[in-house]
Backbone bond lengths (Angstrom), bond angles and torsions (degrees), N, CA, C in turn:
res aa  C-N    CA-C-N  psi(-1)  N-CA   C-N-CA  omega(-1)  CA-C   N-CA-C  phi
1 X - - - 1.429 - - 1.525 108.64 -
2 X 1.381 123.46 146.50 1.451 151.18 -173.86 1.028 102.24 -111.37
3 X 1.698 104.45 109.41 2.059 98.23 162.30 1.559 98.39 -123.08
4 X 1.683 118.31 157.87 1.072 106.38 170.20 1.575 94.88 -146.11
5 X 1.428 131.36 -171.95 1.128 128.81 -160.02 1.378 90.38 -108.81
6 X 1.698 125.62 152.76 1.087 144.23 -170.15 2.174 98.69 -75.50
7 X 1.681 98.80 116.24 1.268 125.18 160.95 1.351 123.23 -87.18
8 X 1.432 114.93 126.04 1.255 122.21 166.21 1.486 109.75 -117.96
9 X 1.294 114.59 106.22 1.965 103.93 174.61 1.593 99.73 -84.12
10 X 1.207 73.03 138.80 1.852 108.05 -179.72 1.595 92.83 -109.90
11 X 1.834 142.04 14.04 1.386 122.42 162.33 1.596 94.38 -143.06
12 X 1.209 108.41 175.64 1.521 135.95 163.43 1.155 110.51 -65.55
13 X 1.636 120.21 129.54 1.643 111.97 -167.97 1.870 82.42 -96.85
14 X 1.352 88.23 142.28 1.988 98.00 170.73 1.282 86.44 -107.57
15 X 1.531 122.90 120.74 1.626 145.33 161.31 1.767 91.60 -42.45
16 X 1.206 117.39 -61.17 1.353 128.61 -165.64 1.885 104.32 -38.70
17 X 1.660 116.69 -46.16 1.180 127.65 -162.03 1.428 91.42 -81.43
18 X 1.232 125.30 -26.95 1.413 132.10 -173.13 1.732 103.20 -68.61
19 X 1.523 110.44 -59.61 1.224 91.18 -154.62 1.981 97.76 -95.63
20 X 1.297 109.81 23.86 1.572 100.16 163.32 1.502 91.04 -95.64
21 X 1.447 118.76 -45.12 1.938 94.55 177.72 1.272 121.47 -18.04
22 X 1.710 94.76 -61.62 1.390 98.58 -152.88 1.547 116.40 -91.83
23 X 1.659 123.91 4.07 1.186 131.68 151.74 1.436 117.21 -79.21
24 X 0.748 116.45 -9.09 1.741 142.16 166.20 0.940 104.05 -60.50
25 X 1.408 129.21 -51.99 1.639 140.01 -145.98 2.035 99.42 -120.09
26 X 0.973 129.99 14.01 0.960 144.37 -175.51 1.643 143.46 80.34
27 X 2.048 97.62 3.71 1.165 114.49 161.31 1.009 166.71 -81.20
28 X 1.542 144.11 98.76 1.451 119.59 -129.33 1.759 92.49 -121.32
29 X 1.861 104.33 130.57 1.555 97.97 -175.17 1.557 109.80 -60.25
30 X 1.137 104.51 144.70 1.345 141.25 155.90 1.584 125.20 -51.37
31 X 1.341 94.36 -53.07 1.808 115.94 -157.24 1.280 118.53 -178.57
32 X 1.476 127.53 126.11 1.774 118.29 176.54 1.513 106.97 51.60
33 X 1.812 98.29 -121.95 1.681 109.99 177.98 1.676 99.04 -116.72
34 X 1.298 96.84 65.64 1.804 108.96 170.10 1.093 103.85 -124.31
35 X 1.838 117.00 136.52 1.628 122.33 -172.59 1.342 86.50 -120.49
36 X 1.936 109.05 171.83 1.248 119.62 173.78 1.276 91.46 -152.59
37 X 1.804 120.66 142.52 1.106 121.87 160.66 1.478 107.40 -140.91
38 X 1.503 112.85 111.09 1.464 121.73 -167.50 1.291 128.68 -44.25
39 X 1.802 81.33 -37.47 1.800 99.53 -157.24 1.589 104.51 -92.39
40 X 1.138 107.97 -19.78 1.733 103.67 165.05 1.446 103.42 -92.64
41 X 1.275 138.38 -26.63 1.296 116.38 -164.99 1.270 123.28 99.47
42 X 1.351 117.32 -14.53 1.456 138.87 -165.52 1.955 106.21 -88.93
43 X 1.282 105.04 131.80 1.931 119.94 169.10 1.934 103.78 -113.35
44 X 1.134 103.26 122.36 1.386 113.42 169.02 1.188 119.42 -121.29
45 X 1.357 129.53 99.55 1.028 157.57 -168.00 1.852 113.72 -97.23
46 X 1.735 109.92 151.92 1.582 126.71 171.12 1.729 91.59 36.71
47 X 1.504 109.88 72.44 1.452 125.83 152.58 1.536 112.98 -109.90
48 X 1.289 96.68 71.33 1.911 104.35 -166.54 1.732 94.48 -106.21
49 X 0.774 147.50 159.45 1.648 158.93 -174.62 1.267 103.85 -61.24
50 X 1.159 121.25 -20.06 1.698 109.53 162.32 1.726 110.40 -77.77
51 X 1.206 106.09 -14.42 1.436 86.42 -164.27 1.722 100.70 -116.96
52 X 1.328 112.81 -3.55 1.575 104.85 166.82 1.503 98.02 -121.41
53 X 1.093 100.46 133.41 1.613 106.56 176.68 1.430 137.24 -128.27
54 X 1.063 154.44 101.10 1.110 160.63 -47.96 2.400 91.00 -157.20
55 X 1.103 95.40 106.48 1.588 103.68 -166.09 1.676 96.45 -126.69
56 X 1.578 130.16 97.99 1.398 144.79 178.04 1.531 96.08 55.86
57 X 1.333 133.56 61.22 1.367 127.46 168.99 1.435 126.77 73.70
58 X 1.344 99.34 -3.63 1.853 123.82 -176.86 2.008 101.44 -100.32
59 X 2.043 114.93 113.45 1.148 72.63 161.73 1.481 126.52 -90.43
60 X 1.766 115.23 -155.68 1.010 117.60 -143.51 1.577 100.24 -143.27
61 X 1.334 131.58 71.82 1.217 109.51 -151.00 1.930 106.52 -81.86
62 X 1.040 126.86 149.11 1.229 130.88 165.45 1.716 110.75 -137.10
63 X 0.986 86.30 167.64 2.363 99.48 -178.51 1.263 94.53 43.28
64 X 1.556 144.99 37.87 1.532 132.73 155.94 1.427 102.38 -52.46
65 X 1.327 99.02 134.37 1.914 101.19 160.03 1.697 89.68 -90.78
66 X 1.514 91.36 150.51 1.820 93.66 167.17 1.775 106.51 -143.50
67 X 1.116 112.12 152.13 1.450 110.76 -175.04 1.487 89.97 -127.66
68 X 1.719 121.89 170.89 1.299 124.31 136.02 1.269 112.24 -117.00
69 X 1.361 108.88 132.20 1.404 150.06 -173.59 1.777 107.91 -51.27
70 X 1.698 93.46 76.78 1.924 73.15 161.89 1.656 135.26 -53.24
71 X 0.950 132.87 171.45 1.395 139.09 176.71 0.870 113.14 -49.22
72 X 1.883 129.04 -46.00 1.332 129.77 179.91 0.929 145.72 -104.53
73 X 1.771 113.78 23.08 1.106 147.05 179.61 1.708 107.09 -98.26
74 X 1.244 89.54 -39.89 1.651 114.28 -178.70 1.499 107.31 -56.31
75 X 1.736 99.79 -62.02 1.752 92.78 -161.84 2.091 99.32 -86.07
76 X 1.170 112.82 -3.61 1.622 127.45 158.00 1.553 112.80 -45.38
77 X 1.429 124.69 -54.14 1.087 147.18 -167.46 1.801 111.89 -81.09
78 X 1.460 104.81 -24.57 1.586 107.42 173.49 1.741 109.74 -64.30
């Protein structure tokens, strides 16, 4: 189970700020609001502005789907 503390964004999430985060962090989208990061193994999925939200300039992620990345999904995706 996932708990996190109750978010209220007080800004407009820019997708744009979203997905340099997460190319930042070693993820490069996939698709839409689908992330991939090889080297963890990790799929982050339905990161659409409802679901990351933007709290004093910090985002905020909530309702991420997350998978870990079998092997052959991974080299599928190259």
């Amino acid at each position: 189970m996932v708990e996190q503390q109750f978010v209220k964004a007080n800004e407009k999430t820019d997708l744009n700020v979203v997905r340099t985060f997460l190319e930042n962090n070693g993820f490069r989208n996939t698709k839409n609001h689908d992330y991939l990061n090889e080297e963890l193994g990790l799929i982050l999925e339905d990161l659409h502005d409802e679901n990351v939200l933007t709290q004093d300039g910090m985002l905020c992620f909530i309702d991420t789907v997350f998978y870990i990345a079998p092997e052959k999904i991974i080299s599928i995706t190259n």
